[in-house]
C-alpha positions in Angstrom: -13.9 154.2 116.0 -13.7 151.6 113.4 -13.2 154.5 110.9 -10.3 156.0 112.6 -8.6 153.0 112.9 -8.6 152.5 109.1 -7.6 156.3 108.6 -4.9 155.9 110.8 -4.0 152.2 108.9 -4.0 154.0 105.8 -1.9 156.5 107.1 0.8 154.2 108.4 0.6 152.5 105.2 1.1 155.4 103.3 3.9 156.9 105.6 5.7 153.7 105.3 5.9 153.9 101.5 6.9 157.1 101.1 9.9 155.9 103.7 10.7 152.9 101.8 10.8 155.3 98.5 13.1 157.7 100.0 15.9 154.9 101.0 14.9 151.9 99.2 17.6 148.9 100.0 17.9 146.0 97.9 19.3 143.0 99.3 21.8 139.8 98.3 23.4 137.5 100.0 26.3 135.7 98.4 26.8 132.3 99.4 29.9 131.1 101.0 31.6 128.0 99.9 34.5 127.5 97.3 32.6 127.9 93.7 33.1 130.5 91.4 30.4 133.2 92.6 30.6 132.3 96.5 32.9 133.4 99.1 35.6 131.9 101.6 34.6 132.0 105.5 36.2 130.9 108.4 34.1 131.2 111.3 36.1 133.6 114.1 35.7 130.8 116.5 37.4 128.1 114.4 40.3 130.9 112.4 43.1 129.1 114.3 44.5 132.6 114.8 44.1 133.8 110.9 44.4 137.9 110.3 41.7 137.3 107.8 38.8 134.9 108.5 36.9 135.9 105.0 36.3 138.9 102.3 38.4 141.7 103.4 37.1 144.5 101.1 34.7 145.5 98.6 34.2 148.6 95.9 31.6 149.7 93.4 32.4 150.3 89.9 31.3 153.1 87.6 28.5 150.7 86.2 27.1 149.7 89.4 28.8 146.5 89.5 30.3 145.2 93.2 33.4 143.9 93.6 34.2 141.5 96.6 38.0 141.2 97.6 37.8 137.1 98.4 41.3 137.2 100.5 41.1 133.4 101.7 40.0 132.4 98.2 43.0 134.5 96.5 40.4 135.7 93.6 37.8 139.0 93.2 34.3 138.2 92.5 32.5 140.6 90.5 28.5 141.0 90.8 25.9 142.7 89.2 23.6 145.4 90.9 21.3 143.2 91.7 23.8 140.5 92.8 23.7 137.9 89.6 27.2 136.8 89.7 29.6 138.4 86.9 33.2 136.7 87.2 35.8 135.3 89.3 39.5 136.9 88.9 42.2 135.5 90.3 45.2 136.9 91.9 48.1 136.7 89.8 50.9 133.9 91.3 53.8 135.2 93.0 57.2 134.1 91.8 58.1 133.2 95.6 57.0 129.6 96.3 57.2 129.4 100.2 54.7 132.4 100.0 50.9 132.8 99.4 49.4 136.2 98.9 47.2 138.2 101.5 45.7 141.0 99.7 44.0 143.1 102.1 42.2 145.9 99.9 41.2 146.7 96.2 41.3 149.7 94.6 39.4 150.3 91.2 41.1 152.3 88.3 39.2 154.8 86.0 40.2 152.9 82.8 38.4 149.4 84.6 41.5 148.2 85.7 42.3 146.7 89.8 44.7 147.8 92.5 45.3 144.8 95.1 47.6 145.6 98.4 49.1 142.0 99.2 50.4 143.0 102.5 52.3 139.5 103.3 55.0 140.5 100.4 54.4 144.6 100.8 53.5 144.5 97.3 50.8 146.7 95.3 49.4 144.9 92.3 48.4 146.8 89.3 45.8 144.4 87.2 43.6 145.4 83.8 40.3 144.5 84.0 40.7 140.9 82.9 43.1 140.4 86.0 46.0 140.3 84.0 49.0 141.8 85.7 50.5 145.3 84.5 52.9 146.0 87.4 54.2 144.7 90.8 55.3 147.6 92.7 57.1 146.8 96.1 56.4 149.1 98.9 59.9 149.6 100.6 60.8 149.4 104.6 62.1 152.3 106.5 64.9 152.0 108.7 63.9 149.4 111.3 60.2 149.6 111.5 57.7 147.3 110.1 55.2 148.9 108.3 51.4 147.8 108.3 50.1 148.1 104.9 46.8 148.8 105.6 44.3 150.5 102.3 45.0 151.3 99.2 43.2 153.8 96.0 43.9 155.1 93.0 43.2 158.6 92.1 41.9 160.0 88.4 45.9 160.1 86.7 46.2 156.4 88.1 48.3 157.5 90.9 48.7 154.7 93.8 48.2 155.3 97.5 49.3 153.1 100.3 48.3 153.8 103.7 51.0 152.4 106.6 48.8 152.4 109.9 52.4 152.0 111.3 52.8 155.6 111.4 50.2 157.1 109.6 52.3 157.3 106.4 50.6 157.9 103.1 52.9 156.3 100.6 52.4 157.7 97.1 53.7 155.9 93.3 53.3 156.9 89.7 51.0 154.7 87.4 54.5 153.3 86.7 55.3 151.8 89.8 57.8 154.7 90.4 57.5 156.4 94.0 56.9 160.0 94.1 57.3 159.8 97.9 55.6 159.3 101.4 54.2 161.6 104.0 52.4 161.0 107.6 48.7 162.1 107.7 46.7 162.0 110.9 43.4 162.0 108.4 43.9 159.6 106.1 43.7 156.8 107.6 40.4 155.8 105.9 42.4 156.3 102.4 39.2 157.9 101.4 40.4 159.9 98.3 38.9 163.0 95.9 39.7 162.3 92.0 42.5 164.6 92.2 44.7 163.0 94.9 43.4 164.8 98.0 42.4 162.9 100.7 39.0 163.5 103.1 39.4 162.9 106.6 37.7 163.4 109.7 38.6 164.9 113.1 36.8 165.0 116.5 38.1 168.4 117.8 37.5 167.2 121.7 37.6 164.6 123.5 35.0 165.8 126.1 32.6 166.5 123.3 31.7 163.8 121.1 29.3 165.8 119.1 31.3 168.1 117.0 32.7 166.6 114.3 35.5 168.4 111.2 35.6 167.2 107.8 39.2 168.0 106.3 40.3 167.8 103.2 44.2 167.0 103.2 47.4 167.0 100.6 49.7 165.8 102.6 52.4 165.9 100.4 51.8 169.6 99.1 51.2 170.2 103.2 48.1 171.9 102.8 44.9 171.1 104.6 41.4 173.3 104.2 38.2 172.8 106.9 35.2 171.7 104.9 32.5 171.7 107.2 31.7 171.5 111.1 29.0 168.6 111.8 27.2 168.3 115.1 24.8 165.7 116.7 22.1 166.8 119.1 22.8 163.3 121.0 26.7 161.9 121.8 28.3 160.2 118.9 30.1 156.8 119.5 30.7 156.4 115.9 32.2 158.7 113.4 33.1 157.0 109.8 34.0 158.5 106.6 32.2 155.7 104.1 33.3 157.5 100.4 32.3 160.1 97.8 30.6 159.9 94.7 31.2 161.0 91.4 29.2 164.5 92.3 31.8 165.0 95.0 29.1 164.2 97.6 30.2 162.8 101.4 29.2 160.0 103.1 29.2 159.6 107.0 28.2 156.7 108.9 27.5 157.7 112.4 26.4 155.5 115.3 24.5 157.3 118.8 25.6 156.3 122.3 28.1 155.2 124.0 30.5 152.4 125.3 30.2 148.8 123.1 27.1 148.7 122.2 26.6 151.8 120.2 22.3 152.1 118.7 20.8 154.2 116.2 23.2 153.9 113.0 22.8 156.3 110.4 24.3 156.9 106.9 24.5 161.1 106.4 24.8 162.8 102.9 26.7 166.0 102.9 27.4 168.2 99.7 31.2 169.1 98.3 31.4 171.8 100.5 29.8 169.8 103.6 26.2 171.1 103.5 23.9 168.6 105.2 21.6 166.7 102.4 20.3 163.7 103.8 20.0 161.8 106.6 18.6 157.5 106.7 19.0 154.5 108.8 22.2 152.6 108.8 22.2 148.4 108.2 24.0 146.8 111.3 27.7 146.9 111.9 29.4 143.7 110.6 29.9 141.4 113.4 32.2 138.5 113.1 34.0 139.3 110.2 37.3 141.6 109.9 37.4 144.0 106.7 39.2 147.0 105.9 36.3 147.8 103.8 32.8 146.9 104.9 31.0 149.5 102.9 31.3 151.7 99.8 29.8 154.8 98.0 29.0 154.0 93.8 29.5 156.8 91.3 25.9 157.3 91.5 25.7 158.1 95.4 24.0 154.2 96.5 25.9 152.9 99.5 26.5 149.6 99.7 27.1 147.4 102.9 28.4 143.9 103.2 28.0 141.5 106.7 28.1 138.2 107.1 25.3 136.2 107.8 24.9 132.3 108.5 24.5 131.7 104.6 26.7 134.5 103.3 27.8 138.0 102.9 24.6 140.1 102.7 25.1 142.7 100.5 22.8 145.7 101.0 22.0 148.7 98.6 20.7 151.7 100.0 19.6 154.7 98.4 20.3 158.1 100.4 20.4 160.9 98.1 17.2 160.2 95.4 18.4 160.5 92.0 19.2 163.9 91.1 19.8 165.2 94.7 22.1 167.6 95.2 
């Protein structure tokens, strides 16, 4: 007896490692508080009716570094993989003094630089990598309606996208600030974007079946749309999120099971270009208490990284899904 017990201890043991080593998840929290490498935070309960009550975004550079969109704050902060604390940018001041900026989302540049969408003056801010400002572009108002500036990205020729949850409008400019144009999209409003401009979106077929899911890829403005792939859940799916794509091309999904409120068993799915299935691990929990357009992102290299506030600070979790390599 005693010898099956430590056969089977070993074999827990050993099952346990090889799980840690095939999603391994590094953690750091980042202090809140109002020093150069912590974070702003309103509790939800004490906002006084604030849009944002803390961080608002957050993207991973080509070198593994994590940026952190510090909207009450009006700065970036800039962390190392492993979380030691890089720099504090702030945003550039606006020539309007009976106005403060709320940038919303960041955008990352390939040449290093920053995209911030200040959604108070419907501007999009074009900063280099030291946070200096290159261009102001102003989103403009059509006819009567007020748009909601909602995400915004960059693709590989520097080309800005502004998504207006108003009514699902992609907004597109040159590198210059000059816009190309604007057209609606019923898939982009994750403004999750391929190198090239195209957007990926997601699409539950029916509503009386929760576990199909389409992955699209969309132009909007060249109105042409192509069906990646078909994904289905052997359970119903309360939860269907695009997180990003790597520099490989690879999807990421975030799925949660169930239904109603209280959604259980988060996962984080891997899928190739073309939507083949790669990898499949468990999910951190969803972010409670804290309103983001972007609580999660995918780094060049395929690591995932989550951000949720805790008591201390924003915990900022790594986790490996694809090993290195994976295809």
């Amino acid at each position: 007896m005693r010898s099956f017990l430590l056969s089977l201890c070993i074999a827990l043991a050993l099952w346990s490692a090889v799980a840690q080593a095939q999603h391994p998840t590094t953690r750091t929290v980042v202090p809140w508080g109002k020093k150069p490498g912590a974070l702003a935070y309103v509790p939800q309960g004490s906002a006084g009716g604030r849009l944002q009550n803390g961080p608002s975004s957050l993207r991973v550079g080509p070198d593994g570094d994590i940026f952190v969109l510090d909207t009450l704050a009006s700065k970036v902060e800039r962390f190392a993989p492993d979380g030691t604390h890089r720099r504090s940018i702030g945003f550039p001041s606006t020539d309007r003094h009976d106005a403060e900026r709320l940038c919303v989302d960041l955008a990352l540049t390939r040449d290093g630089g920053m995209v911030l969408l200040d959604r108070q003056s419907r501007t999009v801010l074009v900063l280099d990598r030291d946070g200096r400002m290159r261009a102001e572009v102003q989103v403009p108002i059509g006819g009567r309606r007020l748009p909601l500036l909602w995400a915004v990205d960059a693709d590989r020729a520097g080309r800005l996208s502004v998504f207006d949850a108003s009514d699902n409008s992609v907004i597109r400019f040159l590198r210059s600030g000059a816009m190309v144009g604007s057209a609606r999209s019923d898939l982009a409003a994750s403004l999750v974007m391929e190198r090239d401009g195209r957007f990926v979106g997601l699409k539950v077929p029916s509503r009386e079946n929760a576990r199909t899911l389409e992955i699209w890829r969309d132009d909007p403005f060249a109105r042409k749309r192509d069906l990646v792939a078909r994904v289905s859940s052997r359970s119903e799916v309360a939860i269907w999120k695009l997180v990003g794509i790597d520099a490989a091309g690879r999807l990421f999904l975030e799925t949660a099971a169930g239904a109603g409120d209280a959604p259980v068993r988060r996962s984080v799915h891997a899928l190739s270009p073309d939507g083949k299935w790669l990898a499949k691990v468990p999910a951190p929990d969803e972010p409670v208490g804290l309103s983001m357009v972007r609580s999660s992102a995918v780094a060049p290299d395929g690591t995932v990284v989550f951000a949720r506030p805790t008591g201390k600070g924003l915990l900022l979790e790594r986790l490996t899904v694809v090993a290195a390599g994976g295809r």
